[in-house]
C-alpha positions in Angstrom: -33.1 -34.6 -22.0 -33.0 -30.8 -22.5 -35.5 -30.1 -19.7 -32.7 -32.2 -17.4 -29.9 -30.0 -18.3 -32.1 -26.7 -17.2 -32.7 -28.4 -14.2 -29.1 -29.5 -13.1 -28.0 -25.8 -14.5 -31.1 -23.8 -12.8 -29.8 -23.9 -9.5 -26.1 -23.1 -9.8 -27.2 -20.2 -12.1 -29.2 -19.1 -9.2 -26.2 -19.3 -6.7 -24.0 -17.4 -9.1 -26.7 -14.6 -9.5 -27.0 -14.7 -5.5 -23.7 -14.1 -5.2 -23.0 -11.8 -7.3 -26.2 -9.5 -6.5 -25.3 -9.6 -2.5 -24.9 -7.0 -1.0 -20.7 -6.1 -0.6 -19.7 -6.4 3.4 -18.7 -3.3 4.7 -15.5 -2.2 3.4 -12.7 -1.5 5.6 -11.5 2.2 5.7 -8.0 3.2 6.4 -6.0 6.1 5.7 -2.5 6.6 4.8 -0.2 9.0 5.5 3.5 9.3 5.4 6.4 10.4 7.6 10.4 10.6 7.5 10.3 10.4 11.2 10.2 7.5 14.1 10.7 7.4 17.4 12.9 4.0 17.4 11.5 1.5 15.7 8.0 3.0 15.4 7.2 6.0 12.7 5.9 9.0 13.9 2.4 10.3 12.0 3.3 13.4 10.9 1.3 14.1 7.5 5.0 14.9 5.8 3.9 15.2 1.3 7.8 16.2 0.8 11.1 13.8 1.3 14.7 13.9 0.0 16.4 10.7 -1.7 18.6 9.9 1.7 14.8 9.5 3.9 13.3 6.7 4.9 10.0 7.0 3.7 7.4 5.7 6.2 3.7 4.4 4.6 1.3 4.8 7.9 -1.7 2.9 7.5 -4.6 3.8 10.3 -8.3 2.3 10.9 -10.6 2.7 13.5 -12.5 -0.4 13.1 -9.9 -3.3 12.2 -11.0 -6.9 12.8 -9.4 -8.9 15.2 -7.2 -11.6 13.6 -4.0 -12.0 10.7 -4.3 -9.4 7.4 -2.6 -9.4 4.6 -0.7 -6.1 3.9 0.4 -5.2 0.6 1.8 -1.7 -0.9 2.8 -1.3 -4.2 4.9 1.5 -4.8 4.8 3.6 -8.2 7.4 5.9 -9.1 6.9 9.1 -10.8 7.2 7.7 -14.2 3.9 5.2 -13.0 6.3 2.3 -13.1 6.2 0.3 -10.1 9.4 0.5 -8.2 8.6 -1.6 -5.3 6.6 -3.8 -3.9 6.0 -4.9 0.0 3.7 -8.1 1.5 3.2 -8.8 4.9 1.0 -10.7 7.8 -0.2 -7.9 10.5 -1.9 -9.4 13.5 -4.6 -6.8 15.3 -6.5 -7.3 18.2 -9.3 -5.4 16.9 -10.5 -1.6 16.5 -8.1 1.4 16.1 -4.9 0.2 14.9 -1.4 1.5 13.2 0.2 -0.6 10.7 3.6 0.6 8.6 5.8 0.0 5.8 8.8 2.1 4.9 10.7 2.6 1.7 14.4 4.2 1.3 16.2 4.6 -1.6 19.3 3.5 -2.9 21.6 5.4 -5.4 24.1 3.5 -7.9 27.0 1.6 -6.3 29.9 3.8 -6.1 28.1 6.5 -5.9 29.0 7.9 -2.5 31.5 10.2 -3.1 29.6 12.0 -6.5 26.3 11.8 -4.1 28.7 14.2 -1.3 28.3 17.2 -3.9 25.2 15.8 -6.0 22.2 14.0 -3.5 20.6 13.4 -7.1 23.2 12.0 -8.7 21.7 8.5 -10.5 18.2 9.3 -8.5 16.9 11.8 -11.6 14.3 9.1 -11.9 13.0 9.0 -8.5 12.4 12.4 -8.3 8.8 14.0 -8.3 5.2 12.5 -7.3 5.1 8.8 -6.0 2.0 7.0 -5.6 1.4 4.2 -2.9 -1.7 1.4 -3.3 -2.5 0.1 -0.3 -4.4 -3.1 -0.2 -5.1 -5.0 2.9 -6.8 -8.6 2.5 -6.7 -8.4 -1.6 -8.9 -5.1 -1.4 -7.4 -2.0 -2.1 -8.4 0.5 0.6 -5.9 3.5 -0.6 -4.0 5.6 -3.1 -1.9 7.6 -1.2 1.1 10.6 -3.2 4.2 12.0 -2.3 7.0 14.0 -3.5 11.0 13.0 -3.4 13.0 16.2 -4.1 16.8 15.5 -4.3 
């Protein structure tokens, strides 16, 4: 009965090995950079490191060699404390090779704030301030870590 067992067991253990001795598919590179600026509806690459609390923040993903079809996007934005401050999922379609995907960000001080804000931009954003880190995953596989700076 023993000698039964190995034998059911023998070949899923051999699968599982398979699998996880494969070699990994080539993994997708992108880059991402980040920008205050758009023309429209579309953010402009710019390579800005350095934003004010009253930007939009723009997260530019770019590949060269994206497969046609639907990707999961995902960013998970850290603030400089490390705590994550926001989080953004979508679908991009791509019809294949060199293509520019974006997410943006913009911050939002305490209600009734406006006024205070007119003589203090910082005022009730002291914890946004310094370096932000960005994870970018597309398809459940992170592909960047990404920093910038908010300066009130």
């Amino acid at each position: 009965m023993t000698s039964l067992a190995v034998r059911t067991i023998l070949p899923a253990a051999l699968v599982l090995i398979a699998a996880l001795t494969a070699p990994p598919a080539a993994a997708l590179e992108a880059a991402v950079s980040f920008s205050s600026r758009s023309d429209g509806d579309i953010p402009r690459v710019t390579g800005e490191t350095e934003f004010t609390c009253s930007d939009t923040v723009y997260a530019i993903i770019e590949t060269e060699d994206f497969a046609a079809g639907t990707h999961d996007i995902e960013l998970q934005w850290f603030d400089p404390r490390g705590e994550r401050q926001e989080l953004t999922r979508f679908k991009a379609h791509s019809d294949g090779g060199a293509t520019m995907i974006w997410a943006w960000m913009r911050l939002h001080g305490p209600d009734n704030s406006g006024l205070v804000r007119t003589f203090d931009p910082a005022h009730g954003m002291r914890d946004f301030i310094g370096q932000w880190t960005v994870k970018t995953y597309i398809d459940q596989h992170q592909v960047d870590t990404a920093h910038f700076d908010m300066l009130c």
